[in-house]
DSSP file (Angstrom, degrees, kcal/mol; ACC not computed):
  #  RESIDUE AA STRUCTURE BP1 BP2  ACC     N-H-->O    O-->H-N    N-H-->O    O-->H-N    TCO  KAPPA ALPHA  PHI   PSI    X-CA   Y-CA   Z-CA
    1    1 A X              0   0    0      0, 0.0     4,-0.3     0, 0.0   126,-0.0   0.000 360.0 360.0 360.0   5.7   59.6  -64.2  -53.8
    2    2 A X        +     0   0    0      1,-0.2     4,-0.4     2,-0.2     3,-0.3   0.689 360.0  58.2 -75.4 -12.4   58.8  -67.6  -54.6
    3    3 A X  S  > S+     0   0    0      1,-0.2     4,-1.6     2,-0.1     5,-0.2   0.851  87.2  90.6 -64.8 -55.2   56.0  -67.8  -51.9
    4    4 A X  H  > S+     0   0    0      1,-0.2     4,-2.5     2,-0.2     3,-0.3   0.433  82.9  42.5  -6.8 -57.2   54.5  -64.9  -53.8
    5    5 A X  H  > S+     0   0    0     -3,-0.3     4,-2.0    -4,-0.3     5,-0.3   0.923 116.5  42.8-103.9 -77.6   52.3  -66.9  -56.4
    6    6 A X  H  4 S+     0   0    0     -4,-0.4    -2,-0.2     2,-0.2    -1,-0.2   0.777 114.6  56.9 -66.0  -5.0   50.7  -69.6  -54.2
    7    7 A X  H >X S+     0   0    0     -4,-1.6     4,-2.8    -3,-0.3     3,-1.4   0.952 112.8  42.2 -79.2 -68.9   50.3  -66.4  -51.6
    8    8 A X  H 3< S+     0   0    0     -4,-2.5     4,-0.4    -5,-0.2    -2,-0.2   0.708 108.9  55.8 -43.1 -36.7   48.3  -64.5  -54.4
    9    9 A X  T 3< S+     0   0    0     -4,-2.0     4,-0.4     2,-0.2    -1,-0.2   0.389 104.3  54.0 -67.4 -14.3   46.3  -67.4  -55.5
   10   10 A X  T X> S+     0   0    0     -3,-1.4     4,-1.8    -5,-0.3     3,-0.5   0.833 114.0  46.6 -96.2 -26.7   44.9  -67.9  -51.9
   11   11 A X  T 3< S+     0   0    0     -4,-2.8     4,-0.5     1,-0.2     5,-0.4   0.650 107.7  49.0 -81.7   7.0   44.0  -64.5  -52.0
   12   12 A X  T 34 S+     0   0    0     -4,-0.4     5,-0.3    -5,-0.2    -1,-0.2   0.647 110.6  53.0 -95.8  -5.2   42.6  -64.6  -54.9
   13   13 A X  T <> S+     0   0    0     -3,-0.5     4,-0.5    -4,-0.4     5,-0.4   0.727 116.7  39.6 -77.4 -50.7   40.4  -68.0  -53.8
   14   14 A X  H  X S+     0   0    0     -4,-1.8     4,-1.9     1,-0.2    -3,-0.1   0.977 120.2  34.1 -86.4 -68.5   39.1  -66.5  -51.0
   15   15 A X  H  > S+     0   0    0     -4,-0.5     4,-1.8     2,-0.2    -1,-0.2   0.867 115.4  46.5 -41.2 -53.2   38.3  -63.0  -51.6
   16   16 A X  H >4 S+     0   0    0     -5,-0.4     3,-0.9     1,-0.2    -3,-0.1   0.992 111.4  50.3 -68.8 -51.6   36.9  -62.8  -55.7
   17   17 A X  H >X S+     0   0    0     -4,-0.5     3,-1.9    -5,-0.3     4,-1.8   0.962 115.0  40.6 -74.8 -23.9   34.5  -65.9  -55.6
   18   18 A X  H 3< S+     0   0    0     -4,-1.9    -1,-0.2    -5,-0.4    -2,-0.2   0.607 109.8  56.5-114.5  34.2   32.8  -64.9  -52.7
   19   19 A X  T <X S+     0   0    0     -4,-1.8     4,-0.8    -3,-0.9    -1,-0.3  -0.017 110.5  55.0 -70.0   9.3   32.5  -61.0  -53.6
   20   20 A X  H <> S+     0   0    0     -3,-1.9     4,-2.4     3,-0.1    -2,-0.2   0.665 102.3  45.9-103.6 -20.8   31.0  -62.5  -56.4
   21   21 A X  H  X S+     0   0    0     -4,-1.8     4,-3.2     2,-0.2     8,-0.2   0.851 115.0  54.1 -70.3 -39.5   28.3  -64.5  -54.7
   22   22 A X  H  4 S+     0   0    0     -5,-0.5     7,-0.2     2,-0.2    29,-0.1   0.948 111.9  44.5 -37.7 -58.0   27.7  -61.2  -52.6
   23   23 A X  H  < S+     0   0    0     -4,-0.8    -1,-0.2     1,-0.2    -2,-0.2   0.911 126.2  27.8 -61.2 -52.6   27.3  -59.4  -55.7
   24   24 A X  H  < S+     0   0    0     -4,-2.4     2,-0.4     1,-0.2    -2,-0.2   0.361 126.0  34.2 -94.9  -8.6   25.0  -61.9  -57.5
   25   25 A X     X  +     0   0    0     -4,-3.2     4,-0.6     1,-0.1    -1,-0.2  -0.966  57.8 172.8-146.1 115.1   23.2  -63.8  -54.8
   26   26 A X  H >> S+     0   0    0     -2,-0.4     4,-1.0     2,-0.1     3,-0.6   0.790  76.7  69.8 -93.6 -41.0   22.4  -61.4  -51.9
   27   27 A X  H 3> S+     0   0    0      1,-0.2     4,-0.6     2,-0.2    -1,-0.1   0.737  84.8  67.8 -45.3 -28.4   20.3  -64.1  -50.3
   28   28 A X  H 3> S+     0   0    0      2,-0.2     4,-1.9    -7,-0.2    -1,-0.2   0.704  94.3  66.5 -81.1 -29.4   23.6  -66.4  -49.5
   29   29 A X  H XX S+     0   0    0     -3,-0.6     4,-1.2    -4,-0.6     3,-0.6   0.912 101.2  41.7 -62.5 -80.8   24.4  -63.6  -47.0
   30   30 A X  H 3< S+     0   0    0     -4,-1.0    -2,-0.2     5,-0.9    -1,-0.2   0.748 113.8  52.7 -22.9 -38.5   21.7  -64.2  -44.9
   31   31 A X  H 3< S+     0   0    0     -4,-0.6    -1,-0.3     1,-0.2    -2,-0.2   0.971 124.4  26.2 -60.0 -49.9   22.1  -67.8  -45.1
   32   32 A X  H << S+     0   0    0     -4,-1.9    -2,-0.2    -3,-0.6    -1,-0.2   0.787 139.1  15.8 -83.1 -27.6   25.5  -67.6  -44.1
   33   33 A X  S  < S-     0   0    0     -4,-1.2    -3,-0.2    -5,-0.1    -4,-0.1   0.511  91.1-115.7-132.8 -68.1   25.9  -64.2  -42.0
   34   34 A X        +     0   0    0     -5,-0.3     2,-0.4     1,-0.1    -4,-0.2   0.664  63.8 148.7 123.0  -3.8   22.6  -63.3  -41.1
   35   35 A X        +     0   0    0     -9,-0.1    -5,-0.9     2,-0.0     2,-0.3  -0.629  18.7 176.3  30.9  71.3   22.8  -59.9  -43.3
   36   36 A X        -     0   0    0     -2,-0.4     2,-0.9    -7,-0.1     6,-0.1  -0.920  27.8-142.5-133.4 143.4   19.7  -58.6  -44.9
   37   37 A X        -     0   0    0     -2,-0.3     6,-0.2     1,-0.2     3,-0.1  -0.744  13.5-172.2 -99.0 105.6   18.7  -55.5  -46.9
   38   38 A X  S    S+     0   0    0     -2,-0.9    -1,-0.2     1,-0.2     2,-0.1   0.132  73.6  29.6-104.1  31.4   15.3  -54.5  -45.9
   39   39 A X  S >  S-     0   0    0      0, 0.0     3,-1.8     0, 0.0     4,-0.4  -0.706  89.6-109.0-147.2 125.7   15.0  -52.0  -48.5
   40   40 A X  T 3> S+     0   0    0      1,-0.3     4,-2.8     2,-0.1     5,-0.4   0.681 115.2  64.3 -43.8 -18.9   16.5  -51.9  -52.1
   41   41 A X  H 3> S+     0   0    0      2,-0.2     4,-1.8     1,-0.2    -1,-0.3   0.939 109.6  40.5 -27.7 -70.5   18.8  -49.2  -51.1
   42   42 A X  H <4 S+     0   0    0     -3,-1.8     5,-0.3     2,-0.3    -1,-0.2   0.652 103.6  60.7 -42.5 -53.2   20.3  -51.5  -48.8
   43   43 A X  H >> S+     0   0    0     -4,-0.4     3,-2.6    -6,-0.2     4,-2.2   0.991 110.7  46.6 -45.0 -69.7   20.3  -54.4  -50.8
   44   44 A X  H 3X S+     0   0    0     -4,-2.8     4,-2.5     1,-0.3     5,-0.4   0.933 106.4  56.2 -46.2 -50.3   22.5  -52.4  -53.2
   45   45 A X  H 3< S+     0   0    0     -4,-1.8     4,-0.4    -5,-0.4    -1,-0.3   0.626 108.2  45.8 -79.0  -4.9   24.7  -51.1  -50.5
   46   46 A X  H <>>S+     0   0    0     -3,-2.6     4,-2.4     2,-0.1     5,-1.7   0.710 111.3  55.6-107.3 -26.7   25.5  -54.9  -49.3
   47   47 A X  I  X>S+     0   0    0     -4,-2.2     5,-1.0    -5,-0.3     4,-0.8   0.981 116.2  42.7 -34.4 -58.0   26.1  -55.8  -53.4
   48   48 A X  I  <>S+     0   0    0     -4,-2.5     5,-1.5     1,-0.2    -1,-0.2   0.896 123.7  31.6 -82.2 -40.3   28.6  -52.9  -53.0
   49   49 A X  I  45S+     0   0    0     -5,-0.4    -1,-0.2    -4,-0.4    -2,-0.2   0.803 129.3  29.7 -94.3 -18.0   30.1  -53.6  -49.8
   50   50 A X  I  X5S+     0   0    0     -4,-2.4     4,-1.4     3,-0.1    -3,-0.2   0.850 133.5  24.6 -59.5 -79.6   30.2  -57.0  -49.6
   51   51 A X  I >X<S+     0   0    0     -5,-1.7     4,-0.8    -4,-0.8     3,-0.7   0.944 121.1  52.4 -78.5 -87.8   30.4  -58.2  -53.1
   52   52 A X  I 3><S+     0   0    0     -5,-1.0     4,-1.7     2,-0.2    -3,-0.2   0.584 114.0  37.2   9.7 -61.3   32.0  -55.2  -54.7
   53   53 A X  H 34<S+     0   0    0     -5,-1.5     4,-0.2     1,-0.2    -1,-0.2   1.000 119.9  50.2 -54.5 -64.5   35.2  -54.7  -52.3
   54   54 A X  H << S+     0   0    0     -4,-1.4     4,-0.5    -3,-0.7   -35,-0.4   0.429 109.1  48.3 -56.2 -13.5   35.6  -58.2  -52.0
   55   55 A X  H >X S+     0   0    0     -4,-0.8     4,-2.4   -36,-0.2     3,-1.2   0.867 106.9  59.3 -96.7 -59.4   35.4  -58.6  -55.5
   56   56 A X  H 3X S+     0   0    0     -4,-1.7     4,-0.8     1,-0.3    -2,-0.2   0.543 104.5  52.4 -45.6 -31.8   37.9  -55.7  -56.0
   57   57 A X  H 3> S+     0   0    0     -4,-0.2     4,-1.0     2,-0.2    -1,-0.3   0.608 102.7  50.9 -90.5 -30.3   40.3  -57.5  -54.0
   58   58 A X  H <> S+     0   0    0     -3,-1.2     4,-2.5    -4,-0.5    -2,-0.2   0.796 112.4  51.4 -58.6 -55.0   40.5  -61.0  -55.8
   59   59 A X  H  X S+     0   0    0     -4,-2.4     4,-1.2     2,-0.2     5,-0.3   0.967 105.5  52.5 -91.6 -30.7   41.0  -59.2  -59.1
   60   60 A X  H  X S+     0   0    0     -4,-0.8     4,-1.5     1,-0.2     5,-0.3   0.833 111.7  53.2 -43.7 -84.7   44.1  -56.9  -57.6
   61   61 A X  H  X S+     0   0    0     -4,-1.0     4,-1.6     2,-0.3    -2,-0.2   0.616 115.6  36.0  -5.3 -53.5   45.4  -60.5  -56.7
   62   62 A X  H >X S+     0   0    0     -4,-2.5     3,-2.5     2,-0.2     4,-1.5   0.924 110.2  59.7 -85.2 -73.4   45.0  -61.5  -60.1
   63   63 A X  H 3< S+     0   0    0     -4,-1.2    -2,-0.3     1,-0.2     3,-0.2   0.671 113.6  38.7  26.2 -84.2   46.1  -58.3  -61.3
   64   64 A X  H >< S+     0   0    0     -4,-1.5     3,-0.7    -5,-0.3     4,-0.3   0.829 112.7  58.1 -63.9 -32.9   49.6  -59.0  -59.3
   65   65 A X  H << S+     0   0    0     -3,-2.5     3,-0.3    -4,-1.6    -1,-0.3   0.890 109.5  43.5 -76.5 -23.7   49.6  -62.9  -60.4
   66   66 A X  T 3< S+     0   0    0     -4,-1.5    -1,-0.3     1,-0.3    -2,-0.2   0.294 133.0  19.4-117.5  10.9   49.5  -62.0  -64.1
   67   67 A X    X   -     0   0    0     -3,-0.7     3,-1.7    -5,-0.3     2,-0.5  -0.118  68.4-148.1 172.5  97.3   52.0  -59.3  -63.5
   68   68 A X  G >  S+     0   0    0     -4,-0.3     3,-0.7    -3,-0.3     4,-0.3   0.147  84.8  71.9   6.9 -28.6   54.5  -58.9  -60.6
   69   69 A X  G >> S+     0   0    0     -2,-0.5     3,-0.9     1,-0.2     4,-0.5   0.866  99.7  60.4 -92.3 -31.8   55.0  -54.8  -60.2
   70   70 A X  G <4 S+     0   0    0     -3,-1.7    -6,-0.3     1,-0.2     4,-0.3   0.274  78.3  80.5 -71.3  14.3   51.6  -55.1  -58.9
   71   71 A X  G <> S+     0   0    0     -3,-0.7     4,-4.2     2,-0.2     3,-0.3   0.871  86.5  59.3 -94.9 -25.6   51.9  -57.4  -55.9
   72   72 A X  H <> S+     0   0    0     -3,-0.9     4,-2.3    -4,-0.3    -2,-0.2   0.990 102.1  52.8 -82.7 -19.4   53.1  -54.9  -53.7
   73   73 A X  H  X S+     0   0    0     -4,-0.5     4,-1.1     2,-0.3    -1,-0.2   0.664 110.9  53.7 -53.3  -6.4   49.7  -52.6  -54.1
   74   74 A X  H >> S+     0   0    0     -4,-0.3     4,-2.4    -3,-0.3     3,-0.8   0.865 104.6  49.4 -88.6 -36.3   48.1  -55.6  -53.3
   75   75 A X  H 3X S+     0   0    0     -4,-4.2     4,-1.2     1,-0.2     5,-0.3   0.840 109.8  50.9 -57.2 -24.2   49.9  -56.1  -50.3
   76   76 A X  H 3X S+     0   0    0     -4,-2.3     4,-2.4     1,-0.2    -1,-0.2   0.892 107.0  56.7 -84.3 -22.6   49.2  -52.6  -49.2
   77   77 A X  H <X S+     0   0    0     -4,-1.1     4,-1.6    -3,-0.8     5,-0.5   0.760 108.8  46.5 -74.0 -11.9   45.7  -53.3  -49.8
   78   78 A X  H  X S+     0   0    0     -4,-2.4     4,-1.1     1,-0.2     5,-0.2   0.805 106.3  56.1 -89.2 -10.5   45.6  -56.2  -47.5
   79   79 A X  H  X>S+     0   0    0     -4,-1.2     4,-2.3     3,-0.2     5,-0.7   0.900 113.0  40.1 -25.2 -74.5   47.2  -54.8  -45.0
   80   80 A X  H  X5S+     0   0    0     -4,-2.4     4,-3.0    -5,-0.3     5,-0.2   0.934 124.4  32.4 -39.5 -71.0   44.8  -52.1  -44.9
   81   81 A X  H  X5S+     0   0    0     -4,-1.6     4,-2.1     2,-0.2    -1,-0.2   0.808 121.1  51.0 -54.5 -42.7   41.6  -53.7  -45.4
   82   82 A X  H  X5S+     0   0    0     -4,-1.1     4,-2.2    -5,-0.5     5,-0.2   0.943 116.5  46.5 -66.2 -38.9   42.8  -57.3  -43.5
   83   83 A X  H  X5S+     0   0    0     -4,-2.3     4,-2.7    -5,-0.2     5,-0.3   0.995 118.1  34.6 -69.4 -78.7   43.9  -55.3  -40.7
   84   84 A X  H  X<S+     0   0    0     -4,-3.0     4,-2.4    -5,-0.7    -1,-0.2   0.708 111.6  63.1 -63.6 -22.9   41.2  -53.2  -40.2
   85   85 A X  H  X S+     0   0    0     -4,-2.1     4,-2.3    -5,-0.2    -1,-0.3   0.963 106.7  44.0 -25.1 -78.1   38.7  -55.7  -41.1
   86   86 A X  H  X S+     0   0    0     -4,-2.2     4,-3.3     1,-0.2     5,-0.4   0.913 108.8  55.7 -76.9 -44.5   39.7  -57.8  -38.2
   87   87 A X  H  X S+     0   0    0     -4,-2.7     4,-3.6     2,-0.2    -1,-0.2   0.984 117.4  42.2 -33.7 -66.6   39.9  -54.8  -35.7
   88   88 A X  H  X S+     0   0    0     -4,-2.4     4,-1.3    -5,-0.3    -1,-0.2   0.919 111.0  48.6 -28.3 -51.5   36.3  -54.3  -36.9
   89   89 A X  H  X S+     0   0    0     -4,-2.3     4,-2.0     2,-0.2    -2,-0.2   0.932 114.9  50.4 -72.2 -48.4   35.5  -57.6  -36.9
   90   90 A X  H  X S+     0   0    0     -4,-3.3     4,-2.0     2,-0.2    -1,-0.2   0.945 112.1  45.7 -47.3 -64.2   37.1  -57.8  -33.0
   91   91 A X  H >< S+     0   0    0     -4,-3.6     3,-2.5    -5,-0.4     4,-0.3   0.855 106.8  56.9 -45.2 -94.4   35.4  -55.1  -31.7
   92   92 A X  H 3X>S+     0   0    0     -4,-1.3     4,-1.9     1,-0.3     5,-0.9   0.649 108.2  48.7  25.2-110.8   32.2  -56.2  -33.2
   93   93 A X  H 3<5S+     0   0    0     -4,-2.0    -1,-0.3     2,-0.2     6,-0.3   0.513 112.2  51.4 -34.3 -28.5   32.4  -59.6  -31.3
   94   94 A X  T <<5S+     0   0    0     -3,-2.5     3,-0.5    -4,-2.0    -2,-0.2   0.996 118.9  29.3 -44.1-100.2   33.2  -58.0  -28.1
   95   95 A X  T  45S+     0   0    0     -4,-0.3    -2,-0.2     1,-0.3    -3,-0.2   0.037 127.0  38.8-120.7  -3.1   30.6  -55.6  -27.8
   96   96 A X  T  <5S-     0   0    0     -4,-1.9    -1,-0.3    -5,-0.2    -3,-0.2   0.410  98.9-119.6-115.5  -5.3   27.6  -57.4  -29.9
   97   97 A X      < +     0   0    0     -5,-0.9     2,-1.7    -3,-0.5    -4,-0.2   0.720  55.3 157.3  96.0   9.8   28.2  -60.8  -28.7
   98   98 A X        +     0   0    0     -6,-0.2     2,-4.9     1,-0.2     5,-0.3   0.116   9.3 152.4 -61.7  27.1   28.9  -62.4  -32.5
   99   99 A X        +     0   0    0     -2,-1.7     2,-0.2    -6,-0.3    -1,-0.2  -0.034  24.1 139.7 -66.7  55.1   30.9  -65.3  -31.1
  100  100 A X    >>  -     0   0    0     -2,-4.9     4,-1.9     1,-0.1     3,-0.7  -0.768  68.3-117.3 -94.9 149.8   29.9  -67.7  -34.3
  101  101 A X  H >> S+     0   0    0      1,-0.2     4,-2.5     2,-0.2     3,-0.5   0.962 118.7  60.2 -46.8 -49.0   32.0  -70.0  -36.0
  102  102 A X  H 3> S+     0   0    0      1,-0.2     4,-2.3     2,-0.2    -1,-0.2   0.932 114.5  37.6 -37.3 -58.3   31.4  -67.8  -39.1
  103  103 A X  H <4 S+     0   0    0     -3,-0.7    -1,-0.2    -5,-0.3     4,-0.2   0.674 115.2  49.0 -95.2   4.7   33.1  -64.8  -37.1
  104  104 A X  H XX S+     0   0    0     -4,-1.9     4,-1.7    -3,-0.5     3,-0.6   0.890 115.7  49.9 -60.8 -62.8   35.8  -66.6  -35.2
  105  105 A X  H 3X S+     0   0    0     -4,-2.5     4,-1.1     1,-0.2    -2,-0.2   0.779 110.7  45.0 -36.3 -45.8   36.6  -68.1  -38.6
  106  106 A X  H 3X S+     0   0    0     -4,-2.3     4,-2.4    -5,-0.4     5,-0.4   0.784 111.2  56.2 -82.1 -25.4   36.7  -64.7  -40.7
  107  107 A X  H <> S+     0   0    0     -3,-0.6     4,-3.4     1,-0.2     3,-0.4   1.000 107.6  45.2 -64.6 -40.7   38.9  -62.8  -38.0
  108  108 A X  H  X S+     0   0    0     -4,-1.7     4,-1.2     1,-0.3    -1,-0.2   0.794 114.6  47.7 -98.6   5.3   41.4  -65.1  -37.9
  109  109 A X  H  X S+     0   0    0     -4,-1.1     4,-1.0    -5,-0.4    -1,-0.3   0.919 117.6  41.8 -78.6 -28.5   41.5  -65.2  -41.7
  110  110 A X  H  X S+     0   0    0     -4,-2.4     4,-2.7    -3,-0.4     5,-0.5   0.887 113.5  55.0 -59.5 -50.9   41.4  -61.1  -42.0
  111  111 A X  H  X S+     0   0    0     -4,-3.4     4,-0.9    -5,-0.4    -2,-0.2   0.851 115.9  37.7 -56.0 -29.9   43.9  -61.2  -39.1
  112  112 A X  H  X S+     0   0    0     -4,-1.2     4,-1.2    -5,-0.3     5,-0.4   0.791 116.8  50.8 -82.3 -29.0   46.1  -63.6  -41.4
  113  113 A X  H  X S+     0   0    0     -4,-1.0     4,-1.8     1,-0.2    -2,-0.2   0.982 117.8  37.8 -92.9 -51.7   45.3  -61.8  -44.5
  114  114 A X  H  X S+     0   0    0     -4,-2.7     4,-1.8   -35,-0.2     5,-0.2   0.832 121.1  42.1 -62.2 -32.4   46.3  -58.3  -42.9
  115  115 A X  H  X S+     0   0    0     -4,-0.9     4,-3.5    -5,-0.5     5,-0.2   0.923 111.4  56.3 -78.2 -32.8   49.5  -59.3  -40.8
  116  116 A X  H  X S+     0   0    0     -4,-1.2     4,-2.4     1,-0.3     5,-0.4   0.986 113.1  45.6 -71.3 -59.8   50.8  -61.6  -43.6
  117  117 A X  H  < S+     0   0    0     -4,-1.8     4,-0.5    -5,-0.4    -1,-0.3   0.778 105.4  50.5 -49.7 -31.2   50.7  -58.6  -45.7
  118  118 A X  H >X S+     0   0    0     -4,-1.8     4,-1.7     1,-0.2     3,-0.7   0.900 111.6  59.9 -93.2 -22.8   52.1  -56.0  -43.6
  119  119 A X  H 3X S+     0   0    0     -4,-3.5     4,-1.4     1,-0.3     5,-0.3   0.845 104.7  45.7 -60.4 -22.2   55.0  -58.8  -43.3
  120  120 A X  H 3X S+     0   0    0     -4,-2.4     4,-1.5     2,-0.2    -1,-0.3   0.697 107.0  54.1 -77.4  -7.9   55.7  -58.9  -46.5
  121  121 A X  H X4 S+     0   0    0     -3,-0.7     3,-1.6    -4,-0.5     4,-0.4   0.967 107.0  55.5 -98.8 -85.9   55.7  -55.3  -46.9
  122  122 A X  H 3< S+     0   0    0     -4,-1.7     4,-0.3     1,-0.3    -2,-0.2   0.427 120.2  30.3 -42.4 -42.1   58.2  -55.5  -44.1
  123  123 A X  H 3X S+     0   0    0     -4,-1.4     4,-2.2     1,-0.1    -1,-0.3   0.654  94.4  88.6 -93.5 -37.6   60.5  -58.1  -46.4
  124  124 A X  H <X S+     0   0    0     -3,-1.6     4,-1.0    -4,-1.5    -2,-0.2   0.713  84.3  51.8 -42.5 -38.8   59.8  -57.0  -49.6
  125  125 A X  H >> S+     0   0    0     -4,-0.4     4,-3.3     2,-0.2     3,-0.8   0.967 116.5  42.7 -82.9 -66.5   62.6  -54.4  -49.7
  126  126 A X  H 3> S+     0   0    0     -4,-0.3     4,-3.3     1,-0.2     5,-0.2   0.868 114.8  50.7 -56.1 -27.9   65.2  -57.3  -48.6
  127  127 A X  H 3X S+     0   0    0     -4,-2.2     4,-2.0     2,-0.2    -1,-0.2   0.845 106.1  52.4 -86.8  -7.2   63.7  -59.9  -51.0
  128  128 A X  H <X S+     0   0    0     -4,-1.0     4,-0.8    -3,-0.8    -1,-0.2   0.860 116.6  43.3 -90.6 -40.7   63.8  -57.6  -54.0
  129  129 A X  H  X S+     0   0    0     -4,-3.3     4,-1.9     2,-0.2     3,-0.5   0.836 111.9  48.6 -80.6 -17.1   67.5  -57.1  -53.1
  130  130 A X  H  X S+     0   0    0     -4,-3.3     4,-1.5     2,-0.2    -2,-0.2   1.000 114.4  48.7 -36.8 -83.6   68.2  -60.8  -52.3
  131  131 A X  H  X S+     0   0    0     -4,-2.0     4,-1.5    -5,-0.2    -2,-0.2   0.606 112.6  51.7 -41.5 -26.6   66.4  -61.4  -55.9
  132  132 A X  H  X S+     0   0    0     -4,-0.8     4,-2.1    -3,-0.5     5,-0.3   0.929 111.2  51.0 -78.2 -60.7   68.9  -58.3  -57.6
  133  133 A X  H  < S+     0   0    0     -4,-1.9     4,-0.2     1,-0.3    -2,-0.2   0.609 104.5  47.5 -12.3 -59.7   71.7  -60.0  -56.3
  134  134 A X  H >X S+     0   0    0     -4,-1.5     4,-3.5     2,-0.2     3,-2.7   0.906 108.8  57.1 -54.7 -57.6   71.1  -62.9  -57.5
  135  135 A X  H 3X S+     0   0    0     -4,-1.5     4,-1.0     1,-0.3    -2,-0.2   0.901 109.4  52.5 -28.6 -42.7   70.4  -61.3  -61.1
  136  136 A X  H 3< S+     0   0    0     -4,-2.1    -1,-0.3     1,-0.2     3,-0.3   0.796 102.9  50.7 -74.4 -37.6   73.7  -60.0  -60.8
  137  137 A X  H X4 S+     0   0    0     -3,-2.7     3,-1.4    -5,-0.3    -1,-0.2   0.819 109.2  51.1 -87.2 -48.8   75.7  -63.3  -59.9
  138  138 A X  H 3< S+     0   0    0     -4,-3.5    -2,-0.2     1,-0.2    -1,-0.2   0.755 106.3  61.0 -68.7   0.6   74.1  -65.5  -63.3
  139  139 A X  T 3<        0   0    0     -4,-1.0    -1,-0.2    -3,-0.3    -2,-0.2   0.557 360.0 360.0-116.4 -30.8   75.4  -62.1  -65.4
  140  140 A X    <         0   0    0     -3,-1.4    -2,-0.2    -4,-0.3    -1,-0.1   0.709 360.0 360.0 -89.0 360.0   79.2  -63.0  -64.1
């Protein structure tokens, strides 16, 4: 579990600040994506889905870094979301033609952010009993 910490702290670098630019600067999506709300509805509804989620996801991360029973609900949310993210995101490039660095980059970071997770999910069981084990050995 020692990976754990610097694992959480990259998701919590990538994901929180820039659901917070989402939330607070709507304009930096367009710059950066091409993303624009052309009625306030809309505008709210990329605040929410952009900044909001993403936002949501940083503070689970911190969440788990500032206390441990919480790291695997973050892993299940990156699983979900990284995973299905990048499926999106795949499809999407396929079938609209998005091939920019901006959405090469973010698949293969969603593809890392979901796969990493569902490995850990996958280990978690063995490292919690590696880590009892141990407990158990400094106690004789």
């Amino acid at each position: 579990m020692k990976y754990s910490k610097p694992y959480l702290i990259l998701t919590l670098l990538v994901w929180l600040p820039w659901g917070l630019q989402c939330i607070f600067n709507t304009d930096n999506i367009v710059d950066v994506i091409g993303v624009t709300g052309i009625h306030p509805t809309g505008v709210t509804d990329i605040r929410v889905m952009y900044g909001g989620v993403q936002f949501a996801v940083g503070l689970m991360a911190a969440a788990a870094l500032y206390d441990g029973r919480h790291f695997e609900k973050t892993l299940w949310c990156l699983a979900f979301l990284g995973s299905c993210m990048a499926l999106s995101r795949f499809y999407g490039l396929v079938v609209d033609g998005s091939g920019t660095a901006y959405t090469w980059g973010v698949l293969g970071y969603e593809t890392f952010a979901g796969t990493s997770a569902i490995g850990w999910l996958i280990g978690l069981p063995r490292l919690q009993a590696q880590q009892e084990a141990n407990k158990g050995d400094c106690q004789a």
